[in-house]
PDB file with one MODEL, atoms N, CA, C and O in Angstrom:
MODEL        1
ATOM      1  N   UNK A   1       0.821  -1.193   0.000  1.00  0.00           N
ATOM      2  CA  UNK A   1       0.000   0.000   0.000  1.00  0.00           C
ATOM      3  C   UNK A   1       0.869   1.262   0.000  1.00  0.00           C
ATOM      4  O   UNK A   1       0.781   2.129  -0.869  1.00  0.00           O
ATOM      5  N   UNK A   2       2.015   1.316   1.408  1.00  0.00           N
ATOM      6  CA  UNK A   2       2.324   2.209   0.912  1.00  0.00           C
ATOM      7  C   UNK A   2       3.826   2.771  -0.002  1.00  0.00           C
ATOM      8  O   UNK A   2       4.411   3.854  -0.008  1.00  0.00           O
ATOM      9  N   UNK A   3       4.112   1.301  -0.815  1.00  0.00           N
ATOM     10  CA  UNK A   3       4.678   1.736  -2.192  1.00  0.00           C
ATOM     11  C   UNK A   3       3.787   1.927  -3.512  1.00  0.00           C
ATOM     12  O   UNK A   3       4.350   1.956  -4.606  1.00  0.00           O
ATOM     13  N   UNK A   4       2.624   2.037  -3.427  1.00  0.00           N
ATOM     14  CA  UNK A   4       1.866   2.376  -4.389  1.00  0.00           C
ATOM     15  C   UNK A   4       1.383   3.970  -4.316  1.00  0.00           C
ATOM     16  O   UNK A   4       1.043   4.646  -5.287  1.00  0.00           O
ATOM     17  N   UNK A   5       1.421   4.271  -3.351  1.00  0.00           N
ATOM     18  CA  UNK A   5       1.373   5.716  -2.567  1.00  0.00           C
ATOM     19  C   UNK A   5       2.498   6.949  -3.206  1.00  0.00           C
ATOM     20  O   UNK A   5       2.447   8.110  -3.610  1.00  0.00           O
ATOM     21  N   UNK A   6       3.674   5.686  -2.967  1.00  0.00           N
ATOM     22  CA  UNK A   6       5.058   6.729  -3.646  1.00  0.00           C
ATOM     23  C   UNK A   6       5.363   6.337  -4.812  1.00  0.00           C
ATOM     24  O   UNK A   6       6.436   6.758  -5.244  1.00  0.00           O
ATOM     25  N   UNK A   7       4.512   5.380  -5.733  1.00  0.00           N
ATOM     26  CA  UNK A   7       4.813   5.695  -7.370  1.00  0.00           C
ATOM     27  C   UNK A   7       3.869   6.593  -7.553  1.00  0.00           C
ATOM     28  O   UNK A   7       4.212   7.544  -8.254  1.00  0.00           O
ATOM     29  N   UNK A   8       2.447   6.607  -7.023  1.00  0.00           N
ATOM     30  CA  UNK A   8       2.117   7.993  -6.917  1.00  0.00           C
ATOM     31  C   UNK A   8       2.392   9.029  -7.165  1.00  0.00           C
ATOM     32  O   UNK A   8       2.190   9.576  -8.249  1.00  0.00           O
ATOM     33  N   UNK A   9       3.142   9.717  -5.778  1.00  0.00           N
ATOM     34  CA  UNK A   9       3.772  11.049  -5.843  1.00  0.00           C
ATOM     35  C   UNK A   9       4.833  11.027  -6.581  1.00  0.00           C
ATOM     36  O   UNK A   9       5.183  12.113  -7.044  1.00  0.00           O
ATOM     37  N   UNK A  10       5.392  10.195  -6.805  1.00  0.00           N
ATOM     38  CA  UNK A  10       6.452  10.083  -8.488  1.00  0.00           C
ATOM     39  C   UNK A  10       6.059  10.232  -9.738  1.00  0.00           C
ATOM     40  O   UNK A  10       6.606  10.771 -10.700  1.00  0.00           O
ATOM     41  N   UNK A  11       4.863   9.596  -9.592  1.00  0.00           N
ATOM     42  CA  UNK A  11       4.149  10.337 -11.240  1.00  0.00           C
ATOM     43  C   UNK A  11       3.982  11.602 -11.159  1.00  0.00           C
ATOM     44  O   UNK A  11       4.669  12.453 -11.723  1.00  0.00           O
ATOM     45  N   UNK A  12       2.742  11.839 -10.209  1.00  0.00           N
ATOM     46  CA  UNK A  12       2.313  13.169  -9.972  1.00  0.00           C
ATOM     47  C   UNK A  12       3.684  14.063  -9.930  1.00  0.00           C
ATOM     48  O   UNK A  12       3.438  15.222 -10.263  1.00  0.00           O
ATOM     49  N   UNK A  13       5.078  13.837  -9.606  1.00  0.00           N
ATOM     50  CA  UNK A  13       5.803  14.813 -10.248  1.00  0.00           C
ATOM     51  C   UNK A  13       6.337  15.083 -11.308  1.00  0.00           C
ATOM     52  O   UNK A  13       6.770  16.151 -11.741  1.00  0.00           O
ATOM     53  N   UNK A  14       6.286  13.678 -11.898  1.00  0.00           N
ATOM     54  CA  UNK A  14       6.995  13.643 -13.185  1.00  0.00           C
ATOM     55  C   UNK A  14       5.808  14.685 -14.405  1.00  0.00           C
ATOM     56  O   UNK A  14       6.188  15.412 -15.323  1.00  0.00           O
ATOM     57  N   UNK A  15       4.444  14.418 -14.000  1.00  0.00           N
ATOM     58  CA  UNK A  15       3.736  14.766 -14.709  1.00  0.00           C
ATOM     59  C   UNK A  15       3.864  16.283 -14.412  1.00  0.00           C
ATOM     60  O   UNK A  15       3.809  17.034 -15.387  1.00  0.00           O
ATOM     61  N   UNK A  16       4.060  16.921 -12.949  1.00  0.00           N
ATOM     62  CA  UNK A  16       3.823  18.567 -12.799  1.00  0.00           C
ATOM     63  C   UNK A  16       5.173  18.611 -13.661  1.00  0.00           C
ATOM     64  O   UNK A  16       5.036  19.249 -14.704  1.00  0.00           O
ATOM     65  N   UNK A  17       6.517  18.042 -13.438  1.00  0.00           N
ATOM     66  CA  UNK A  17       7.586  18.470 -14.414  1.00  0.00           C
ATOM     67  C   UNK A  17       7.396  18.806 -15.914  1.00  0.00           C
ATOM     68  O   UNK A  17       7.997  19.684 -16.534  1.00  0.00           O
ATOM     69  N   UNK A  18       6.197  17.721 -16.521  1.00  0.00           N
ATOM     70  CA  UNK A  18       6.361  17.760 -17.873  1.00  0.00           C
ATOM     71  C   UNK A  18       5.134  19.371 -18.250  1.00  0.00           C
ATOM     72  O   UNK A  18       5.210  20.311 -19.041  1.00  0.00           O
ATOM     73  N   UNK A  19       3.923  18.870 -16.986  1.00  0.00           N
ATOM     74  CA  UNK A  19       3.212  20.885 -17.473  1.00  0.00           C
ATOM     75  C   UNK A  19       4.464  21.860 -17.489  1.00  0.00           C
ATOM     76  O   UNK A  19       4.553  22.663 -18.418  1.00  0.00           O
ATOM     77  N   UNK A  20       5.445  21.824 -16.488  1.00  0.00           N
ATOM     78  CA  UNK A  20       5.832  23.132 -16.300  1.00  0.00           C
ATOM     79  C   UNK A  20       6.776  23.287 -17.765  1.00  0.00           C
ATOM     80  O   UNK A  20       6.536  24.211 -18.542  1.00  0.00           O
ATOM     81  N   UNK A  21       7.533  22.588 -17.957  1.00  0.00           N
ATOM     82  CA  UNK A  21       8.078  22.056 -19.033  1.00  0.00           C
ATOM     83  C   UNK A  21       7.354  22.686 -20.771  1.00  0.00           C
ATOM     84  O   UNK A  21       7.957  23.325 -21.632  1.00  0.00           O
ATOM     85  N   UNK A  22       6.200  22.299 -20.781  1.00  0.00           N
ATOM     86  CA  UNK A  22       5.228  21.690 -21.516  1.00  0.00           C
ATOM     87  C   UNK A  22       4.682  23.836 -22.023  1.00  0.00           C
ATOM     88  O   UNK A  22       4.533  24.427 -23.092  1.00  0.00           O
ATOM     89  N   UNK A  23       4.575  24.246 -20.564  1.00  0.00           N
ATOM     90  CA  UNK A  23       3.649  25.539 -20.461  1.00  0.00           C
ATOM     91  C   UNK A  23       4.680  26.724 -20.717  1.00  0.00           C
ATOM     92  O   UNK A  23       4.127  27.798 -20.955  1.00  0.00           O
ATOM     93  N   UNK A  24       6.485  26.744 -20.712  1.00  0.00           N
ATOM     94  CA  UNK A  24       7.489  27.081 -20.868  1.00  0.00           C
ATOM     95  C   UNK A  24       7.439  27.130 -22.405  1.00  0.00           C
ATOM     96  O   UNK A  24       7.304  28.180 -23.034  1.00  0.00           O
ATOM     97  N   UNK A  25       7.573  25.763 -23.026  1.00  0.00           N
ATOM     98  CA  UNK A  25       7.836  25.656 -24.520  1.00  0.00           C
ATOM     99  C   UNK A  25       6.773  26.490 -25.330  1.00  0.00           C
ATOM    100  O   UNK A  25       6.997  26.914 -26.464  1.00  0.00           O
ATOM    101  N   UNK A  26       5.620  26.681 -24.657  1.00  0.00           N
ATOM    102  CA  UNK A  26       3.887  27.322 -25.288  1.00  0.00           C
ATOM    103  C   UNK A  26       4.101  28.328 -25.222  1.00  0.00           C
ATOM    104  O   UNK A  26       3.742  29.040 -26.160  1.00  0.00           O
ATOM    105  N   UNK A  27       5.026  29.119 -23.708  1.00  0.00           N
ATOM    106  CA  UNK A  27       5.008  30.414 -23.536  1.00  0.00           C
ATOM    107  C   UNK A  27       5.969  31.296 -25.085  1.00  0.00           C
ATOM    108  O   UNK A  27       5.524  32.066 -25.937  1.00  0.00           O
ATOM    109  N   UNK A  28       7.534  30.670 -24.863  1.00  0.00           N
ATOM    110  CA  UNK A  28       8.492  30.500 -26.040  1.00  0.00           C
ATOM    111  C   UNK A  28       7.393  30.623 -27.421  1.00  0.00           C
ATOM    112  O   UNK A  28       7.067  31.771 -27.723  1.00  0.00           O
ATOM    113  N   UNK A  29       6.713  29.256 -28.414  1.00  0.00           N
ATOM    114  CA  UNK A  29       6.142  29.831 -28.868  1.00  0.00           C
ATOM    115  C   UNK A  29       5.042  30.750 -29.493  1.00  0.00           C
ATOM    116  O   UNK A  29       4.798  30.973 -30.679  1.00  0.00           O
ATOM    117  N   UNK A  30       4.642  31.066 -28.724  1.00  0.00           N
ATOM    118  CA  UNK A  30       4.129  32.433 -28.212  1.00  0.00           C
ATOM    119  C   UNK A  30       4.597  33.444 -28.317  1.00  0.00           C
ATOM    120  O   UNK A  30       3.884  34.294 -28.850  1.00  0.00           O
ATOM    121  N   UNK A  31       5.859  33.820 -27.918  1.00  0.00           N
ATOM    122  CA  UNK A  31       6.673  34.867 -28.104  1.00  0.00           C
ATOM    123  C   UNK A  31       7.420  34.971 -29.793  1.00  0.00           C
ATOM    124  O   UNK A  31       7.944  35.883 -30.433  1.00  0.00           O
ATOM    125  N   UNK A  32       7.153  33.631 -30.036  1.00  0.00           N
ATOM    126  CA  UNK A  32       8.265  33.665 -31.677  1.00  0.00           C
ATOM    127  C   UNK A  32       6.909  34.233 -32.258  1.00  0.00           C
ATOM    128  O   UNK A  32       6.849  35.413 -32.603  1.00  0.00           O
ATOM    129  N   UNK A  33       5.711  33.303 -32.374  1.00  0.00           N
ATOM    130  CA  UNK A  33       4.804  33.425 -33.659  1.00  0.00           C
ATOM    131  C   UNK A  33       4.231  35.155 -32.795  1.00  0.00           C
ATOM    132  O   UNK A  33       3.365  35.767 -33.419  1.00  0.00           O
ATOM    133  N   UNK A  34       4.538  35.543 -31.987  1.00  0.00           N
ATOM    134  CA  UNK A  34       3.734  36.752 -31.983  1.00  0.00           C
ATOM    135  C   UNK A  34       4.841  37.747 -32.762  1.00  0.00           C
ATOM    136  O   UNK A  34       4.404  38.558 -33.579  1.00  0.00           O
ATOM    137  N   UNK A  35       6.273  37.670 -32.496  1.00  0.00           N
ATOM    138  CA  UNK A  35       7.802  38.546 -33.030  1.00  0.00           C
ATOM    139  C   UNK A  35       7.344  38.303 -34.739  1.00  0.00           C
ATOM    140  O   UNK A  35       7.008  39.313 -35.358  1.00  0.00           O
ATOM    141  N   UNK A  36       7.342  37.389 -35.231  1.00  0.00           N
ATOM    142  CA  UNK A  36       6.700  36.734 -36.765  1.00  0.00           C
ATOM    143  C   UNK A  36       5.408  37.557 -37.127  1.00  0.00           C
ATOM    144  O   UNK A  36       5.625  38.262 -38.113  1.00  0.00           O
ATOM    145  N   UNK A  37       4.767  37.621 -36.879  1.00  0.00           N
ATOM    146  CA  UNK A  37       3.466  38.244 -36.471  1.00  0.00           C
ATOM    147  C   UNK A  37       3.577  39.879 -37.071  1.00  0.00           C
ATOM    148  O   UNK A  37       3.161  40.200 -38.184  1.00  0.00           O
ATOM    149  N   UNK A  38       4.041  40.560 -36.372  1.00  0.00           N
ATOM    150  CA  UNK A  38       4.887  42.020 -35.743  1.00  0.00           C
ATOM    151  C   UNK A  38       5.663  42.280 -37.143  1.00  0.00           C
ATOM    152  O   UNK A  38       5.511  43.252 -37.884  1.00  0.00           O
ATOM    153  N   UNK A  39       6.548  41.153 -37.327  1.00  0.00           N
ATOM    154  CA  UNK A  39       7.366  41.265 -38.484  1.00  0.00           C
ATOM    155  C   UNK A  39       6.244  41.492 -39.292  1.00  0.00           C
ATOM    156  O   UNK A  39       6.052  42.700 -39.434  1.00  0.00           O
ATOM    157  N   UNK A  40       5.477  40.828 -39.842  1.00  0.00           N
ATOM    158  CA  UNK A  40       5.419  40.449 -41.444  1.00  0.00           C
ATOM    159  C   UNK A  40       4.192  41.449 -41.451  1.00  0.00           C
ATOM    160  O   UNK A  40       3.729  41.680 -42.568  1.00  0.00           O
ATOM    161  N   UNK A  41       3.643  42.027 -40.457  1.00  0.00           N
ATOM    162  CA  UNK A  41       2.814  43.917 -40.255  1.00  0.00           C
ATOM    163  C   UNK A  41       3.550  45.211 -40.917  1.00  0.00           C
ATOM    164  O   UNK A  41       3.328  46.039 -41.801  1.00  0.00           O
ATOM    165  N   UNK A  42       4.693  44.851 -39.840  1.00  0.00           N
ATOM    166  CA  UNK A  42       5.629  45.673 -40.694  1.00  0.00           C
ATOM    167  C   UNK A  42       6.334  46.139 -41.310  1.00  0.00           C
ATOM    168  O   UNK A  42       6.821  47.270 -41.289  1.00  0.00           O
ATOM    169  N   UNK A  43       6.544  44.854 -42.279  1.00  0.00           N
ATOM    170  CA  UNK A  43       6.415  44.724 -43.614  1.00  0.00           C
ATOM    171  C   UNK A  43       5.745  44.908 -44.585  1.00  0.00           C
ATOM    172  O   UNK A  43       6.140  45.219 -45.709  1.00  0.00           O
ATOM    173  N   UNK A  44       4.090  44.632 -44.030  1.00  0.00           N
ATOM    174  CA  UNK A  44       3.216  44.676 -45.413  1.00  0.00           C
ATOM    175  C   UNK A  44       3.246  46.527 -45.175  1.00  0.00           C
ATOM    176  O   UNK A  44       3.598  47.154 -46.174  1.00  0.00           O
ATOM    177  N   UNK A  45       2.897  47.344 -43.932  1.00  0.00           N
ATOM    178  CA  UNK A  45       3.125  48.420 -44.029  1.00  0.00           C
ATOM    179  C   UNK A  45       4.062  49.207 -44.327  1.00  0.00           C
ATOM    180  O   UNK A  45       3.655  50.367 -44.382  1.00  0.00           O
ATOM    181  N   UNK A  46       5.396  49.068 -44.596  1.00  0.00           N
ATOM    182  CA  UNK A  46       6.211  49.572 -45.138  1.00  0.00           C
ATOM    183  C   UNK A  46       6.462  49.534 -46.416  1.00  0.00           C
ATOM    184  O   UNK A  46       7.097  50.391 -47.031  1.00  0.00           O
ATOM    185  N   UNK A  47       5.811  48.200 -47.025  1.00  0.00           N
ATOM    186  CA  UNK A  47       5.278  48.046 -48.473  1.00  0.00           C
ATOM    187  C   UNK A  47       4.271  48.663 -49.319  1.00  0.00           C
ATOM    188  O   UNK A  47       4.193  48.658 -50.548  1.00  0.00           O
ATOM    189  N   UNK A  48       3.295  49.348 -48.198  1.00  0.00           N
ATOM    190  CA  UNK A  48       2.149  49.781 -48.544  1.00  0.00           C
ATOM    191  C   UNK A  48       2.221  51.017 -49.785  1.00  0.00           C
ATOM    192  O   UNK A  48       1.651  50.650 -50.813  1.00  0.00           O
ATOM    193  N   UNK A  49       2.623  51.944 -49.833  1.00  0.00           N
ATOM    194  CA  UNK A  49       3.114  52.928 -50.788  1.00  0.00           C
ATOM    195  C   UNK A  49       3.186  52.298 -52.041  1.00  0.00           C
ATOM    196  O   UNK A  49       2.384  52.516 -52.949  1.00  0.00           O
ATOM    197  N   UNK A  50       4.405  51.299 -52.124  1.00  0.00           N
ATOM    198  CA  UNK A  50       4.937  50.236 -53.072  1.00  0.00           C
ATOM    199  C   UNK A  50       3.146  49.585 -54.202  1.00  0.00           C
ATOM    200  O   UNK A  50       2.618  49.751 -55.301  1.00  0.00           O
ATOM    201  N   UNK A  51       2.956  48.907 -53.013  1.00  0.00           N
ATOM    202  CA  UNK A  51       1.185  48.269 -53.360  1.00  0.00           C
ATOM    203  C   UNK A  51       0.149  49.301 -54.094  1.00  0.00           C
ATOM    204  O   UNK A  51      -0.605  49.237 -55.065  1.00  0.00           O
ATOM    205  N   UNK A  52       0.466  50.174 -53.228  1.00  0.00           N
ATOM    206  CA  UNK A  52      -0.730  51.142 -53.921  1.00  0.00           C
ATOM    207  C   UNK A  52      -0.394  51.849 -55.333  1.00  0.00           C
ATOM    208  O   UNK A  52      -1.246  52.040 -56.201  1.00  0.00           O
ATOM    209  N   UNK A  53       0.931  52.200 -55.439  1.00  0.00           N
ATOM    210  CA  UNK A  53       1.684  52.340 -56.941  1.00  0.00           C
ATOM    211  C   UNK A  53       1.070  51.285 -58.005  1.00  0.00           C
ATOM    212  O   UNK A  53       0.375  51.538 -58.990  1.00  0.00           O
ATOM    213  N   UNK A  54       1.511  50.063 -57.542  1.00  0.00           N
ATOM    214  CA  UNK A  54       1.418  48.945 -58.271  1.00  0.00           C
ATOM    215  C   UNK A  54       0.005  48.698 -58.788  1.00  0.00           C
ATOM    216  O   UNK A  54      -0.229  48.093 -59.835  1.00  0.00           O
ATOM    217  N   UNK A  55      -0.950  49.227 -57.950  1.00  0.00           N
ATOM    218  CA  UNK A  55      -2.351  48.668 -58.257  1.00  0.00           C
ATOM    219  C   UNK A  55      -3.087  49.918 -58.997  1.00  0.00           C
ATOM    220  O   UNK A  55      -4.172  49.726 -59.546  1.00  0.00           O
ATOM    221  N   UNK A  56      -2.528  51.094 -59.000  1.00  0.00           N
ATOM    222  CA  UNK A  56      -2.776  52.436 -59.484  1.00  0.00           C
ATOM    223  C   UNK A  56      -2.462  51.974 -61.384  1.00  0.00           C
ATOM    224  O   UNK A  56      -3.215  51.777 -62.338  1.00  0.00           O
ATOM    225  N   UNK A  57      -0.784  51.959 -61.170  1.00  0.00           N
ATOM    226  CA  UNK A  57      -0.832  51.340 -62.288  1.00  0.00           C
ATOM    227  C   UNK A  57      -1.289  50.151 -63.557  1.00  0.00           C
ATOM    228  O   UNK A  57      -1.490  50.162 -64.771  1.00  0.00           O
ATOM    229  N   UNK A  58      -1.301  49.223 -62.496  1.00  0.00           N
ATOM    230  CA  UNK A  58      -2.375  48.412 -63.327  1.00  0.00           C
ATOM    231  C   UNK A  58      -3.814  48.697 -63.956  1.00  0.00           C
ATOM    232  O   UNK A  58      -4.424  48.370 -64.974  1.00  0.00           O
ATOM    233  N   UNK A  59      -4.040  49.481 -62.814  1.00  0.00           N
ATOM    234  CA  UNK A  59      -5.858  49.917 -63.417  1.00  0.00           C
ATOM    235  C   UNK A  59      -5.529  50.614 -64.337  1.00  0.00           C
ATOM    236  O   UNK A  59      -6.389  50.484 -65.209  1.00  0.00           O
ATOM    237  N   UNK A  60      -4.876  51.193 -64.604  1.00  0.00           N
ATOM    238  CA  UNK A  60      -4.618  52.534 -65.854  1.00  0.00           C
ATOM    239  C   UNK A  60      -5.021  51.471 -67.689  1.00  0.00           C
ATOM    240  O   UNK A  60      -4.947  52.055 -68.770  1.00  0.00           O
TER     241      UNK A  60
ENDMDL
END
């Protein structure tokens, strides 16, 4: 009984190890796809001028 008790609390840590683990790697990407995100905004806005040329001209 009570070695079934302490594979127990051995899982139950192995498992809080792998959330904390788990909620770390989510946070990370999180931070990339939001930096990616940010990027490719301000990009299309710094392009924007460019775009609107381009589509001016075509209609002509």
């Amino acid at each position: 009984m009570e070695h079934n008790k302490m594979e127990r609390r051995e899982d139950n840590r192995r498992m809080a190890r792998y959330r904390d683990e788990s909620s770390a790697a989510a946070t990370a990407w999180k931070i990339v796809g939001g930096t990616v995100l940010a990027l490719a905004a301000v990009t299309v806005i710094a392009a924007l001028p460019d775009i609107k040329r381009y589509i001016k001209i075509s209609m002509m």
